[in-house]
C-alpha positions as CSV (number, residue, x, y, z in Angstrom):
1,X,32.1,54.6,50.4
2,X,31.2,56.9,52.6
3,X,31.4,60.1,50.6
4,X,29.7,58.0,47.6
5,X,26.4,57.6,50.1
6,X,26.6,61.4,51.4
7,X,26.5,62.2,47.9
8,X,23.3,60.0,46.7
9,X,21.9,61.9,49.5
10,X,22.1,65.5,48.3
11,X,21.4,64.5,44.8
12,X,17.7,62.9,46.6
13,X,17.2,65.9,48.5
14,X,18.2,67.6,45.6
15,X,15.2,66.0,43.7
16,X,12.6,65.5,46.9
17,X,13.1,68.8,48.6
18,X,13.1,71.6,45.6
19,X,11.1,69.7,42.7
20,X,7.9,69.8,44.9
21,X,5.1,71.5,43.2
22,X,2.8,74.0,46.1
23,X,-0.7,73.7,45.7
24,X,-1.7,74.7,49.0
25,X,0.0,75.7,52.0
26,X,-3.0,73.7,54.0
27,X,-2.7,70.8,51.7
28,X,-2.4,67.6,53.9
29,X,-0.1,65.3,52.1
30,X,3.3,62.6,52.6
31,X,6.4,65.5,52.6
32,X,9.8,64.2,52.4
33,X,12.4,66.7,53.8
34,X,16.4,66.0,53.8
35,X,18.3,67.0,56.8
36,X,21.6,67.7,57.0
37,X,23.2,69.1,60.3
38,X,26.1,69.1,63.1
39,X,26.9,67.6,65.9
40,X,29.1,68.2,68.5
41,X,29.4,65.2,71.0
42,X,32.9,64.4,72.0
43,X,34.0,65.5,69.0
44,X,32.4,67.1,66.1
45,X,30.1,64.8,63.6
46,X,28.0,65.2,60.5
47,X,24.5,64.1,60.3
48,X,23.0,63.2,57.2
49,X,19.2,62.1,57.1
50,X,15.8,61.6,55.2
51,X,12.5,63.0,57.2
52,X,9.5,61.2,55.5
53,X,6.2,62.8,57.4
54,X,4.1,66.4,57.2
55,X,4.4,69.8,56.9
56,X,1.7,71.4,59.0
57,X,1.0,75.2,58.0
58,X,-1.7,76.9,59.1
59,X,-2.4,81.0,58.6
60,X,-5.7,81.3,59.0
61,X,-6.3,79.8,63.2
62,X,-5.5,82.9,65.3
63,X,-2.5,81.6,66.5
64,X,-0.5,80.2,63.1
65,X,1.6,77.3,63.0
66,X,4.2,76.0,61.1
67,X,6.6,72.8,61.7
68,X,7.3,69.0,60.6
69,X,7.1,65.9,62.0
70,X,8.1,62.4,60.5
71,X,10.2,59.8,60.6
72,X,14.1,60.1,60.4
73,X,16.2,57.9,58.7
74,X,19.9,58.3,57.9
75,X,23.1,58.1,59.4
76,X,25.9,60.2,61.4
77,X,29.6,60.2,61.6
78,X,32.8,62.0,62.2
79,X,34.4,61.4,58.8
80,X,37.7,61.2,60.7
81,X,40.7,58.7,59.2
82,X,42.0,57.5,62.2
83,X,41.6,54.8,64.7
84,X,38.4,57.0,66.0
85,X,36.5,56.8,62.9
86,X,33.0,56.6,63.9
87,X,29.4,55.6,62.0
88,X,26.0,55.2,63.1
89,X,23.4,54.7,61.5
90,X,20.0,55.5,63.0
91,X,15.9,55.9,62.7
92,X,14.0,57.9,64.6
93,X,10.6,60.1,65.2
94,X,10.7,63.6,65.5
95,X,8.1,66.6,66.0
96,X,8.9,70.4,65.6
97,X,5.8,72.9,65.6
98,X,6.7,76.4,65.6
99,X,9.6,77.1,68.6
100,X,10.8,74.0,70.1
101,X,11.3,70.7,68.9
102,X,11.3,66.8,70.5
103,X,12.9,64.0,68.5
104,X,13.9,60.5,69.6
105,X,16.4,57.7,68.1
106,X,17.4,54.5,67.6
107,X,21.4,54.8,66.8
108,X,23.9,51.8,66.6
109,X,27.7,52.9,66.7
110,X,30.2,51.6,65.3
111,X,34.1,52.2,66.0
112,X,37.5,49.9,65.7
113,X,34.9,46.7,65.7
114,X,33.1,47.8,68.7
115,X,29.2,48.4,68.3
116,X,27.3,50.3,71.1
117,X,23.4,50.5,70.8
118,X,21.9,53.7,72.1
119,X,18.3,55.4,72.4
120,X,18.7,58.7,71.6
121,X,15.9,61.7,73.2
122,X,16.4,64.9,72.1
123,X,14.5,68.4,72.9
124,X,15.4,72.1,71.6
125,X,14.5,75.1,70.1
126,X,13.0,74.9,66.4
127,X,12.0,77.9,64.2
128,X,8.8,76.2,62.1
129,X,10.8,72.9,62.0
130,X,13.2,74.5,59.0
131,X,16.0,74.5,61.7
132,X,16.2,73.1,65.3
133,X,18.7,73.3,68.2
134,X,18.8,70.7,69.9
135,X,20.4,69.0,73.4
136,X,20.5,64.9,73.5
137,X,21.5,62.4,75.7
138,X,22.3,59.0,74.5
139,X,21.1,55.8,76.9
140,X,23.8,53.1,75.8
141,X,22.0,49.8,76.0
142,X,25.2,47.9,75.4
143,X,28.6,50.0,76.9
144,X,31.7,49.3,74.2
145,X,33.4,52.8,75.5
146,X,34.0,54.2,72.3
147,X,36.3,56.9,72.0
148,X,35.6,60.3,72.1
149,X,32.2,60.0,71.8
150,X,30.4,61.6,74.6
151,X,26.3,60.5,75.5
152,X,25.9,64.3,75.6
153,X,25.4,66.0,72.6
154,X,24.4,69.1,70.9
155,X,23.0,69.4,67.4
156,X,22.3,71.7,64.7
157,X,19.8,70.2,62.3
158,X,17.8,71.8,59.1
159,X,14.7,69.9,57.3
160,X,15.1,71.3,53.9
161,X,11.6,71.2,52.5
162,X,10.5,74.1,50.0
163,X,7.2,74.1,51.5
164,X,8.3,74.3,54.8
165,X,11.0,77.3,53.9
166,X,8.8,79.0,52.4
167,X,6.4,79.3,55.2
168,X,9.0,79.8,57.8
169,X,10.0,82.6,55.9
170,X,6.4,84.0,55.6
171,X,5.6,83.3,59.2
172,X,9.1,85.5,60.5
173,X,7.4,88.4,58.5
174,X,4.5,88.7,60.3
């Protein structure tokens, strides 16, 4: 099941991330972005998620800028076959201009039939909000003590988004 859902994931991004036409690098419109990353909190997790929201490039100010903000939605887990299996699916808000980068979440856990709600604030370094480093703490609203799954975290996240890439890329070679 759970490989079967990563998988209709890359196959979206697959199709909303590359297949994007660029008529503008100022053009304001709804970007999607799919973002994949790591997670190391306790133990290590993957992080799978759909960032619906807008690319902001801008050259021609004297200061340019480049980043992403949106809404997250998508899940995380540790893919692990043992009693510690772990799931969460979450939603969230982020915002990444240029070098750093502030997200927050709503995640639900779920391990061995115990469920622990957290809120989830994150800040890091971003370079244009195609990739972000990021250090979280996660407020448990409902303590289940899951196993080996710490409320710190760190997390290594890219918003693949060809328009975004591809000014990131332009902005590092200036």
């Amino acid at each position: 099941m759970i490989k079967s859902v990563t998988f209709f994931f890359l196959i979206l991004s697959s199709f909303l991330c590359y297949s994007q036409e660029e008529k503008s690098l100022t053009e304001s419109k709804t970007d999607f972005a799919f973002s994949p990353g790591l997670i190391l909190q306790g133990n290590l997790f993957a992080d799978v998620n759909v960032l619906i929201g807008k690319v902001t490039v801008d050259f021609k100010s004297k200061v340019p800028i480049v980043g992403i903000s949106g809404f997250r939605l998508g899940f995380e887990s540790n893919f692990l076959t043992n009693e510690n299996f772990t799931i969460a699916p979450k939603i969230g808000y982020e915002i990444s201009p240029m070098f750093f980068t502030m997200r927050l979440s709503a995640v639900n856990y779920f391990q061995n039939g115990n469920s622990e709600f957290r809120v989830l604030p994150e800040l890091g370094f971003s370079l244009g909000g195609w990739v972000n480093l990021t250090y979280g703490y996660g407020i448990a609203l409902k303590d289940e003590n899951l196993k080996n799954v710490s409320n710190h975290r760190v997390a290594l996240t890219f918003n693949l988004n060809k328009k975004l890439r591809k000014a990131t890329f332009k902005l590092l070679q200036k």
